[in-house]
N, C-alpha and C positions, 0 to 999 in steps of 0.2 A: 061343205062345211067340215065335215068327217076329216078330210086329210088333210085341210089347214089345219087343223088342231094338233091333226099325229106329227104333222110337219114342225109345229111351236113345242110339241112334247119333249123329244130331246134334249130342245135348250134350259126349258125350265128344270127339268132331271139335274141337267149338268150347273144350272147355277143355284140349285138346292144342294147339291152334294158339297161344290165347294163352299156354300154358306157352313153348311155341318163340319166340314174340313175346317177350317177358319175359325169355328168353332172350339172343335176339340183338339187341335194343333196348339201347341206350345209357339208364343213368341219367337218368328227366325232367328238365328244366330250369326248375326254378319259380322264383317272383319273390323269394319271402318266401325263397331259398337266399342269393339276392344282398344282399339286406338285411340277413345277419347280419353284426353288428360286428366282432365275433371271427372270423375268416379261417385258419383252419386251413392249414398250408403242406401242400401236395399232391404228394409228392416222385411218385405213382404218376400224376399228372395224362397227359392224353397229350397230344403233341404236335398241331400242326394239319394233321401229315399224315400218316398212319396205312396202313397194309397190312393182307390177310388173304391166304392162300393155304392152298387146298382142293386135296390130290391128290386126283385124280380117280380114278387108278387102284388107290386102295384104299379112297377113303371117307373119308377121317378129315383131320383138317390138315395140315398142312406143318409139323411142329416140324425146329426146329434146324436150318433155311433160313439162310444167310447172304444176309442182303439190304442194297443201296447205293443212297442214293437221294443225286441229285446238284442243283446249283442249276444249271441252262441257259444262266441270262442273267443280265446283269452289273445289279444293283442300285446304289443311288445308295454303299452303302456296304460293296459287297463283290462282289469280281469274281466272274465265271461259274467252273466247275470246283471249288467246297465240295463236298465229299464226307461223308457221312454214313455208319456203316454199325448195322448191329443181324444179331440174330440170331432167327427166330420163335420165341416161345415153345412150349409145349405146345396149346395152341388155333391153330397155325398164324399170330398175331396179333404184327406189331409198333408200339407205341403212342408209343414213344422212342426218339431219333435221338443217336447218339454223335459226334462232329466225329471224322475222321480223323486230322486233325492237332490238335494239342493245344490250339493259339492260336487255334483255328475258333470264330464263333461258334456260338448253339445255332440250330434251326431256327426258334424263337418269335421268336428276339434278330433275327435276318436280317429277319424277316416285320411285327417293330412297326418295324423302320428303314424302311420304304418309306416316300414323302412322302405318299401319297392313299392314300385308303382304298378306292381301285379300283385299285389298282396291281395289274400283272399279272409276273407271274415262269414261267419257265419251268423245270421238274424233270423227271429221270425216276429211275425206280424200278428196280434192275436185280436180277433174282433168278437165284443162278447155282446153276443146278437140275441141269447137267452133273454133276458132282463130286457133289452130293447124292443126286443118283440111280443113278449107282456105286455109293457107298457102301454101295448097298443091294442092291448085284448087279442092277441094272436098268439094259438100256441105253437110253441118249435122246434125242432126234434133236436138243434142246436145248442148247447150252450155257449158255445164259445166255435169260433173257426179261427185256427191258425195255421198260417203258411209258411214254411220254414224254406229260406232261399240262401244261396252263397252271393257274396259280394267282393268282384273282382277288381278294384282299383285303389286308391286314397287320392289326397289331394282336396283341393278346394275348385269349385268350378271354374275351368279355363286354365286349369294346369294340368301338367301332364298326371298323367294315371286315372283323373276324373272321371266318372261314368255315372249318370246320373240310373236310378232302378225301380221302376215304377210298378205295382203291386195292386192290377185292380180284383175287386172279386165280384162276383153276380152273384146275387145272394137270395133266399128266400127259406122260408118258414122248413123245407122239407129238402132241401138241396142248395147246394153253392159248383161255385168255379170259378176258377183262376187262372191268370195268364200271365208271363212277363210282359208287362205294358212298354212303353218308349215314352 
């Protein structure tokens, strides 16, 4: 009975991973998507620069994080200090950027105004996990974590220069960490 089981073990491993894969995988990118003539408008599209945040010290995501990500450096068609803000959803996940002030462009609009399609820009992401973590009767040595990353492309998704920059953090009362996500 013992090594039928070890024998079944494997496979289950392997169709639990690719469940989790499938999972946390981004929709494929195929060719014959781009090729349709009829263009569906994407109000749910994300942005090209993206957050995830994991508390750590329960497991689960970071919903209803209030998160700011800002522009660093002054572009040829919009100065340093655009403010963005969102809120994570229920997956700990923000995918869309709100302009602080009303007249602000959007983050896409900012990132196809570059001249080159290497253009670099400077952001950071600030997650103010103080107040969130009250909230919850938990105190935090944190008040804020910010990550300050460079951003090498412009463009709108599917044109040249595009690179989308994913920004998760693991987070908890007493410690964080960060990583470039994909």
């Amino acid at each position: 009975m013992d090594s039928l089981q070890n024998n079944q073990q494997p496979g289950r491993t392997n169709d639990r991973l690719a469940l989790y894969q499938q999972q946390i995988s981004p929709a494929p990118h195929t060719k014959d998507s781009d090729s349709d003539p009829i263009k569906k408008p994407t109000m749910a599209a994300r942005d090209p620069i993206t957050c995830h945040c994991l508390n750590t010290l329960s497991g689960t995501p970071a919903a209803n994080l209030p998160v700011t990500l800002t522009l660093l450096s002054n572009t040829p068609t919009v100065l340093s200090g655009i403010s963005f803000r969102a809120i994570t959803n229920a997956d700990g996940r923000v995918a869309n950027w709100t302009p602080v002030d009303t007249g602000s462009s959007s983050v896409p609009a900012i990132l196809a105004a570059l001249p080159a399609a290497d253009s670099k820009t400077n952001w950071s992401v600030r997650f103010d996990v103080g107040p969130w973590y009250e909230a919850q009767g938990i105190e935090s040595f944190w008040p804020e974590v910010e990550v300050k990353f460079t951003v090498k492309g412009r463009g709108r998704e599917g044109q040249e220069g595009w690179r989308h920059y994913h920004v998760p953090v693991l987070l908890g009362p007493w410690n964080y960490s960060t990583y470039r996500g994909s």
